[in-house]
C-alpha positions in Angstrom: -62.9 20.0 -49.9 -62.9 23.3 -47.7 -65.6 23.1 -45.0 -66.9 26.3 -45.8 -67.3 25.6 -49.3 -69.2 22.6 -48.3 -71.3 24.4 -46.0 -72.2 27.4 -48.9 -73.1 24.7 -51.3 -75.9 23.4 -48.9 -77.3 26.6 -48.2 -80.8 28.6 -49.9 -80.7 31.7 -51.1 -82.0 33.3 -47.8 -79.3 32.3 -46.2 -76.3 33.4 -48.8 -78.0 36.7 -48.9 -77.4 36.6 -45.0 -74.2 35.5 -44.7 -72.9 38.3 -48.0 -74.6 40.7 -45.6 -72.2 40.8 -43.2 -69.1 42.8 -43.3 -65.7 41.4 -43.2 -62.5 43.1 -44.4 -59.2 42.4 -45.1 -57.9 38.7 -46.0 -61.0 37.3 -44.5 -63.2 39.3 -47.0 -60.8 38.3 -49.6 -60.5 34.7 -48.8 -64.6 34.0 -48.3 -65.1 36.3 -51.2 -63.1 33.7 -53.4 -64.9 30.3 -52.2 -68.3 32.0 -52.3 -67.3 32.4 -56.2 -67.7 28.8 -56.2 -70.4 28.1 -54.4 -72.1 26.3 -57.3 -68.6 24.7 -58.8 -66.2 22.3 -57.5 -63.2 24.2 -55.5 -60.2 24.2 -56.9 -57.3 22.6 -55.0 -55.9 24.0 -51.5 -52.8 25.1 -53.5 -54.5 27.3 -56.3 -56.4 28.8 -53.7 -53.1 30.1 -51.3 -51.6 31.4 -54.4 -55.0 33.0 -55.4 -55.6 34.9 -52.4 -51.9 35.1 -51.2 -51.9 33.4 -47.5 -49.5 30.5 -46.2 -51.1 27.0 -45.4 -51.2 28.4 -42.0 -52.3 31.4 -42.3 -55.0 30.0 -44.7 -56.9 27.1 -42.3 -56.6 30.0 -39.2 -58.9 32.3 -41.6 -61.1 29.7 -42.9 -61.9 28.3 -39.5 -62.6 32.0 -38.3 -65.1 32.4 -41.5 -66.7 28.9 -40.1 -67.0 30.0 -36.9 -68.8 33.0 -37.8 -71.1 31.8 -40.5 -72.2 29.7 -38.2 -73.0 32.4 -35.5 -74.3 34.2 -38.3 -76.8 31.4 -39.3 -77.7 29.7 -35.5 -77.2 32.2 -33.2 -78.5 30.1 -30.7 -77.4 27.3 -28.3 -74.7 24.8 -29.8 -77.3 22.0 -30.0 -79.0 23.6 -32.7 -76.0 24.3 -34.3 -75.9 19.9 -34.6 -79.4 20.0 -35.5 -79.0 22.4 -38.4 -75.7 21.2 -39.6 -77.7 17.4 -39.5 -80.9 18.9 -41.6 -78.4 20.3 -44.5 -76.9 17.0 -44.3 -73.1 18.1 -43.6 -72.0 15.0 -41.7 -68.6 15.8 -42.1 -69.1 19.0 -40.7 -71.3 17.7 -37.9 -69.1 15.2 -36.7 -65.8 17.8 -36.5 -68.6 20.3 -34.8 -69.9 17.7 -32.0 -65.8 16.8 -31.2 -65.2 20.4 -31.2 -68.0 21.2 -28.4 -67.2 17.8 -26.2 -63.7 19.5 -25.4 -64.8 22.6 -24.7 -67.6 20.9 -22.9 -68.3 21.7 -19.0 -67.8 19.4 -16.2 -71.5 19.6 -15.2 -73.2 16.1 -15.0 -76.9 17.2 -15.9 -75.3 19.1 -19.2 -73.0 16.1 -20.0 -76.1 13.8 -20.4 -78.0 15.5 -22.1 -74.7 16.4 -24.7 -73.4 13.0 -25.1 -77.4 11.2 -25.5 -78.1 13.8 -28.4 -74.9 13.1 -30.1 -75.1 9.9 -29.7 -78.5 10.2 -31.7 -76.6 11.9 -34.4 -73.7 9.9 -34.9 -76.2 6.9 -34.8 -78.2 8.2 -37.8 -75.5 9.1 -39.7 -76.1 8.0 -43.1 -74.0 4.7 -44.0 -71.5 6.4 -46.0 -70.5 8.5 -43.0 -71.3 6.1 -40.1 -68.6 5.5 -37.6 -69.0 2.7 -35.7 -66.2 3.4 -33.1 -67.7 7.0 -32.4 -71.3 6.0 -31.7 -70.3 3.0 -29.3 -68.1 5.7 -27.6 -70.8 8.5 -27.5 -73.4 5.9 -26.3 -70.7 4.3 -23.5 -70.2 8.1 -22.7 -74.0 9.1 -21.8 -74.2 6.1 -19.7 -71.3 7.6 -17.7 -72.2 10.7 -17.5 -75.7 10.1 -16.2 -76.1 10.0 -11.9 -77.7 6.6 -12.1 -77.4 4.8 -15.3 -80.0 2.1 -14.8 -80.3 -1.2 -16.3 -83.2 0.8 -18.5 -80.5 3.3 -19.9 -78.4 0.2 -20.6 -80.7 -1.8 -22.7 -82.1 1.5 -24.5 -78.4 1.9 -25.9 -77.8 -1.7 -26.6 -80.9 -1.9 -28.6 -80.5 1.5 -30.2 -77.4 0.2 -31.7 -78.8 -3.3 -32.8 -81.9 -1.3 -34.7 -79.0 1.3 -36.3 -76.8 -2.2 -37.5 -79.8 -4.3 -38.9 -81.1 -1.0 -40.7 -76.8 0.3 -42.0 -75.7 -3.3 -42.9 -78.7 -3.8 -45.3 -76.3 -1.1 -47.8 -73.7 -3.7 -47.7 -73.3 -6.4 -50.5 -74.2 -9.9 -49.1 -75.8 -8.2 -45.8 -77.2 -11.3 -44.3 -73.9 -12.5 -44.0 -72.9 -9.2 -42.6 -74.9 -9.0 -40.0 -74.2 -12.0 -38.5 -77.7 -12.7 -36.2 -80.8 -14.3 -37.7 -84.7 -13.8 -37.0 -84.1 -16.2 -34.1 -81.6 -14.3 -32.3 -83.9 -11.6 -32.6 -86.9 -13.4 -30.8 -84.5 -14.8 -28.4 -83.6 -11.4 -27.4 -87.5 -10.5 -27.2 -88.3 -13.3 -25.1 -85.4 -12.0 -22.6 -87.7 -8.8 -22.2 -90.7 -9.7 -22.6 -92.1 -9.5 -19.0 -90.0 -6.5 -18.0 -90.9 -2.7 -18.4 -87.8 -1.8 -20.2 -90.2 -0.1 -22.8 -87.4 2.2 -24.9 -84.9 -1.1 -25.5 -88.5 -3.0 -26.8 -89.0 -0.7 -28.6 -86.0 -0.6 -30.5 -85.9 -4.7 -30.5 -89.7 -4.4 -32.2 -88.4 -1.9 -34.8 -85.2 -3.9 -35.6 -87.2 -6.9 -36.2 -89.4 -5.0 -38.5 -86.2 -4.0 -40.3 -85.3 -7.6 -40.8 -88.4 -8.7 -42.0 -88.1 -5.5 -44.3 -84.5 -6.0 -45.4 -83.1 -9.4 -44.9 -86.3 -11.5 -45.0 -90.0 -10.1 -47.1 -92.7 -10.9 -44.3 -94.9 -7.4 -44.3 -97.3 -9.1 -42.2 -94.9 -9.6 -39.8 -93.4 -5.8 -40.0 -97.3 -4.8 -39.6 -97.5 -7.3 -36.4 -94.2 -5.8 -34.8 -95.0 -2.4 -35.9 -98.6 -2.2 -33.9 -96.1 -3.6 -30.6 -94.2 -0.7 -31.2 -97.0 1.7 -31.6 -98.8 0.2 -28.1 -95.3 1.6 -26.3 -95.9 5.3 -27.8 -97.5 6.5 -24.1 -94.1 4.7 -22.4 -91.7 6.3 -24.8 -92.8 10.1 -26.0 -91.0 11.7 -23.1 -87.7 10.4 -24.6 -88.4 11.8 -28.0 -88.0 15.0 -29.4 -90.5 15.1 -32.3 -93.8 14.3 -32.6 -94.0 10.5 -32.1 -97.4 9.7 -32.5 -97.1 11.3 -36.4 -93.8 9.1 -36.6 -95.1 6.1 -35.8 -98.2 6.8 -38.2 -96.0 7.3 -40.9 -94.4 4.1 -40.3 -97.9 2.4 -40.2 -98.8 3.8 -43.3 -95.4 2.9 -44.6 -96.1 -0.4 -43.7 -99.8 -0.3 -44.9 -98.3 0.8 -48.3 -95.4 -2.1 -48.9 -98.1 -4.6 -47.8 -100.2 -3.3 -51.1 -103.0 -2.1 -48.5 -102.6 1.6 -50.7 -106.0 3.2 -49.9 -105.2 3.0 -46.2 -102.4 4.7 -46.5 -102.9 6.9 -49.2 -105.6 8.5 -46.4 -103.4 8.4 -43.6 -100.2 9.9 -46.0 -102.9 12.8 -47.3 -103.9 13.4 -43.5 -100.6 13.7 -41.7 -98.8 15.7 -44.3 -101.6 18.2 -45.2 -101.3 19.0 -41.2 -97.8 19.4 -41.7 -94.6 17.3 -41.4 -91.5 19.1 -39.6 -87.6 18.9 -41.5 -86.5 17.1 -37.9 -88.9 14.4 -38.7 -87.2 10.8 -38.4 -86.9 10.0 -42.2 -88.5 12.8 -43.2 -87.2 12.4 -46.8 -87.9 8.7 -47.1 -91.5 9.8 -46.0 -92.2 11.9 -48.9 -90.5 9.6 -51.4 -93.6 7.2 -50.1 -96.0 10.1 -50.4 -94.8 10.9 -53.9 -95.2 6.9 -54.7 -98.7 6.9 -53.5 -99.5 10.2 -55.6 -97.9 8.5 -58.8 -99.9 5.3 -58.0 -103.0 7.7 -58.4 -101.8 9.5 -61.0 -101.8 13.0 -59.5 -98.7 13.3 -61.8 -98.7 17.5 -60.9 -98.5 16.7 -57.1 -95.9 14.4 -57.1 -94.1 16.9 -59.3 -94.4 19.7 -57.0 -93.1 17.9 -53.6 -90.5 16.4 -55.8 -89.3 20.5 -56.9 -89.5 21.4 -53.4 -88.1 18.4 -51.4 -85.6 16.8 -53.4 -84.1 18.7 -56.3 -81.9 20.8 -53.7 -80.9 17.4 -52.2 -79.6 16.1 -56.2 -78.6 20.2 -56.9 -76.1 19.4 -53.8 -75.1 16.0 -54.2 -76.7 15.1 -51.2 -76.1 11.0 -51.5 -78.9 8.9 -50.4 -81.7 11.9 -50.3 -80.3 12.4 -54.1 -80.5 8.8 -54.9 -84.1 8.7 -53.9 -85.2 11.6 -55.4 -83.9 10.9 -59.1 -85.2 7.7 -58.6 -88.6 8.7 -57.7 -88.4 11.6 -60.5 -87.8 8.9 -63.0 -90.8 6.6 -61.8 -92.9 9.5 -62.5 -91.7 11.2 -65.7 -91.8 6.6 -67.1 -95.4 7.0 -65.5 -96.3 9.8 -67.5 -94.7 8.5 -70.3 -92.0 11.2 -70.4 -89.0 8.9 -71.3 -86.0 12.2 -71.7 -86.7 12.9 -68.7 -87.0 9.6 -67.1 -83.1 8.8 -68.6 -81.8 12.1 -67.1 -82.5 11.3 -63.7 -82.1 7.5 -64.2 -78.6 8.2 -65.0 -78.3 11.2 -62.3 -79.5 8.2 -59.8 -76.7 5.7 -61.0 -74.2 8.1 -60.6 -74.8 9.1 -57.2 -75.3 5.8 -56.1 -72.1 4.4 -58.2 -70.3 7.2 -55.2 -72.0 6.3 -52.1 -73.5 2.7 -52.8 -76.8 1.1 -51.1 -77.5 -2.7 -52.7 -81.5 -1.7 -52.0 -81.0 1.3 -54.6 -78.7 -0.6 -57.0 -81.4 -3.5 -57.3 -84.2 -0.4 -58.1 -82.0 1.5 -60.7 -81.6 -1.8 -62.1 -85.6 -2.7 -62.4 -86.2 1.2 -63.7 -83.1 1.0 -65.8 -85.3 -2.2 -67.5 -88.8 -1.0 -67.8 -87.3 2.2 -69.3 -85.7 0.3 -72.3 -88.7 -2.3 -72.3 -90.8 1.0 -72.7 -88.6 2.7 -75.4 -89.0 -0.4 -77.4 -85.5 -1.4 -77.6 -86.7 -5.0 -76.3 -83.0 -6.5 -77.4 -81.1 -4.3 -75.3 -83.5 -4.7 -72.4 -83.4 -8.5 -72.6 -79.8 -8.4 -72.0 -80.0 -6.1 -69.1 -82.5 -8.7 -67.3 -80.3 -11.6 -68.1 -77.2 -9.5 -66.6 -79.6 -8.6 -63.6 -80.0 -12.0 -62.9 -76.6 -12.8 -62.8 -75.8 -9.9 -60.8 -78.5 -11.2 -58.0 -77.8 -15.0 -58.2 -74.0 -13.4 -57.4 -75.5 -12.1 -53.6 -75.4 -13.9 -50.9 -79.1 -13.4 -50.3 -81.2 -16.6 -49.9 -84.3 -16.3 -51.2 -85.1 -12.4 -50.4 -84.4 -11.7 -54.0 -86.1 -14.3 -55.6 -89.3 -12.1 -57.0 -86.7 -10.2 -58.6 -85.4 -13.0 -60.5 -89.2 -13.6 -61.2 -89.6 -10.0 -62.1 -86.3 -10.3 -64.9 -87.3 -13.4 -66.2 -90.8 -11.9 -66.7 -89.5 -8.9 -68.6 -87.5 -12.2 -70.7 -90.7 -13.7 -71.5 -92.2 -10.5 -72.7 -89.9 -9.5 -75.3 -89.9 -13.3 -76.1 -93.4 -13.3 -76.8 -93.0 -9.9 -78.7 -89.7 -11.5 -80.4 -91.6 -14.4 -81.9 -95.0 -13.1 -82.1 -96.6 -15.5 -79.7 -99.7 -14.7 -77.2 -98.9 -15.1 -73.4 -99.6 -18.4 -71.6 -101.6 -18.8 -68.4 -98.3 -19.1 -66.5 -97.1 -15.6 -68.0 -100.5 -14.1 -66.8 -100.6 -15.4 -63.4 -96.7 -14.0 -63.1 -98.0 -10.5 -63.9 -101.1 -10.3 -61.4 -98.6 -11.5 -58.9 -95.5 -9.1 -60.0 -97.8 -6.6 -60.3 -99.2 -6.8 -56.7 -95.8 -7.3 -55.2 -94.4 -4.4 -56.8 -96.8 -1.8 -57.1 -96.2 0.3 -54.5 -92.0 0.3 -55.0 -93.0 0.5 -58.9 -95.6 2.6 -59.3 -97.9 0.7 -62.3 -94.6 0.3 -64.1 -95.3 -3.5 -64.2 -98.6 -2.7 -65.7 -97.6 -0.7 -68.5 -94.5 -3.1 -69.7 -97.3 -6.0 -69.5 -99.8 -4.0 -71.4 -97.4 -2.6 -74.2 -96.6 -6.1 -74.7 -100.4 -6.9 -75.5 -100.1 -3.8 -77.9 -97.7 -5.1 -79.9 -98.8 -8.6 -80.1 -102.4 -7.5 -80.9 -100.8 -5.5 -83.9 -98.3 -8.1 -85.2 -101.2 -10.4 -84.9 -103.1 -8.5 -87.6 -103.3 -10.1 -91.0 
């Protein structure tokens, strides 16, 4: 795919109308004239396009790297920093990475501008989504700030070694069979806390507290202990705002309310989600769009269905509109929680199967595992209770196939659950105390990933037995 045809399909309507402002003439007007016909389509392949607008191979990648470069001084006429930071918030990784190995050679040999270059790429390449992530690149960018700083001290060197464990704890869990994968345990964790406990290496404990709050998120379900690591986190935010550039104390409340919210504690951080985004949450926020998906969660949860609706428009239909991969993926999947919630099954299907597809491209287990619950409840709630039992029993298989321990087991719980529901519908038989206490503790453990989607298969099932019941 052409670059520049990548960068036009990210773009809002502001910013077309900007760049088509500009004058260009010649093969160059011709050329960007004939990809910008396509900025809402596919492009058709490099050897159409020559013979379309006439050029050599040549002749054709000199043009379209002049168009680039000028849509890009068209768009950030700025410093070339915020050309990284702008090409990061449309999401064009590919472009971002070719941009940030196009400035380092044209880079100056000044030691105070090198550090500060090769830390903030090194940020970038480390949050690159795990699709794009290259390993190689962000231990070279991290090994090339230490060397370019006048006195890298044992501080810097523990900030990047722990920077990179909190980025591999956090990418592996996309893999299949991640424990595996990753290759440490909780205890290697704590050994490596111990190691700094009594030292003031604040940034690199910070990073250790947040990987460990990943692992108890990812690897092994323990929110009270992501709540406990969290808070040592939080106590390090007077050490560690210097070395951020957005608004830490808002971050790390997000993340408490996050954690609030997956530990079922929902009023706490419904307040603190309705405070910090009514006074305004920047694009360069970390996670900015996994913070709204929460938001929206919490807003489903109490049924503000309009809400939801609205941030949803706003936030993450341009992400699905441009295939954005794992800001798509969440946003079809939170679409469809809400339109099931509402009892809006067409809708619920369309972006149930937008979700799968986008996921099928760029996979992440932790999505897979949710299409697969939503996929479920939305058959469950259609009524087609036959095909919906076989899904569960293929889920379970599916799971049991992982190499996961035992982090999956209230999944298995949560299929064989939906089994026994359509088994009780099946042969008209009234739930047993063992089926009840399975629900008030699936529908506790799930509510805030699920919404009241637990609820509402549990309570259609007391529908229909109350009316086969009757005589």
């Amino acid at each position: 795919m052409s670059q520049l045809h990548s960068l036009l399909q990210s773009l809002n309507k502001n910013e077309i109308a900007l760049i088509k402002s500009k004058r260009l003439i010649g093969k160059e007007k011709e050329l960007f004239g004939f990809i910008c016909s396509y900025a809402n389509s596919a492009l058709p392949d490099t050897e159409i396009v020559l013979k379309k607008v006439n050029l050599s191979n040549s002749h054709y990648y000199k043009i379209h790297s002049i168009l680039l470069k000028k849509c890009y001084d068209w768009l950030v006429p700025t410093n070339t920093l915020d050309l990284l930071l702008f090409l990061k918030r449309k999401n064009l990784f590919n472009l971002l990475r070719h941009e940030i190995l196009a400035q380092e050679k044209h880079l100056k040999k000044n030691i105070s501008e090198s550090e500060i270059f090769y830390l903030k790429c090194f940020h970038l390449f480390i949050d690159f989504p795990y699709k794009y992530y290259d390993k190689e690149l962000t231990d070279s960018f991290g090994a090339k700030y230490l060397k370019n700083k006048k006195v890298a001290t044992e501080t810097d060197k523990l900030y990047v070694k722990y920077h990179k464990l909190f980025s591999d704890v956090n990418r592996i869990a996309a893999k299949k069979n991640p424990i595996k994968a990753l290759g440490i345990s909780i205890n290697d964790l704590y050994t490596e806390e111990k190691k700094l406990e009594k030292t003031t290496h604040h940034l690199a404990k910070y990073y250790l507290y947040r990987s460990i709050c990943s692992y108890y998120t990812y690897y092994e379900k323990n929110n009270s202990k992501v709540i406990e690591y969290l808070k040592k986190g939080i106590a390090l935010k007077k050490h560690i705002a210097y070395f951020f550039p957005i608004n830490i104390v808002q971050f790390l409340e997000l993340l408490y309310a996050d954690a609030l919210f997956t530990n079922n504690n929902i009023s706490e951080a419904s307040e603190i989600y309705h405070s910090t985004f009514s006074s305004g949450v920047s694009e360069d926020m970390y996670g900015y769009h996994y913070h709204y998906e929460q938001f929206c969660l919490i807003l489903i949860i109490e049924n503000k269905f309009d809400s939801a609706l609205s941030i949803l428009n706003t936030t993450f239909q341009p992400c699905i509109d441009n295939k954005m991969d794992i800001y798509a993926t969440r946003g079809a999947m939170t679409y469809a929680k809400l339109f099931i919630s509402n009892n809006d099954l067409k809708n619920a299907l369309t972006y149930l199967n937008i979700a799968k597809i986008i996921n099928e491209k760029a996979f992440y287990l932790p999505f897979d595992i949710q299409l697969r619950v939503i996929e479920n409840i939305y058959f469950f709630m259609k009524k087609d209770y036959e095909f919906a039992h076989q899904l569960a029993t293929k889920n379970i298989k599916f799971l049991r196939s992982q190499e996961q321990g035992k982090i999956f087991d209230d999944y298995i719980l949560l299929w064989k659950f939906i089994q026994s529901l359509i088994n009780c519908i099946f042969k008209k038989v009234a739930m047993d105390k063992v089926l009840e206490d399975e629900f008030e503790y699936l529908h506790l453990r799930y509510i805030n990933l699920y919404c009241n989607l637990i609820s509402k298969i549990y309570y259609q099932t007391k529908i229909a037995l109350k009316i086969n019941s009757k005589p």
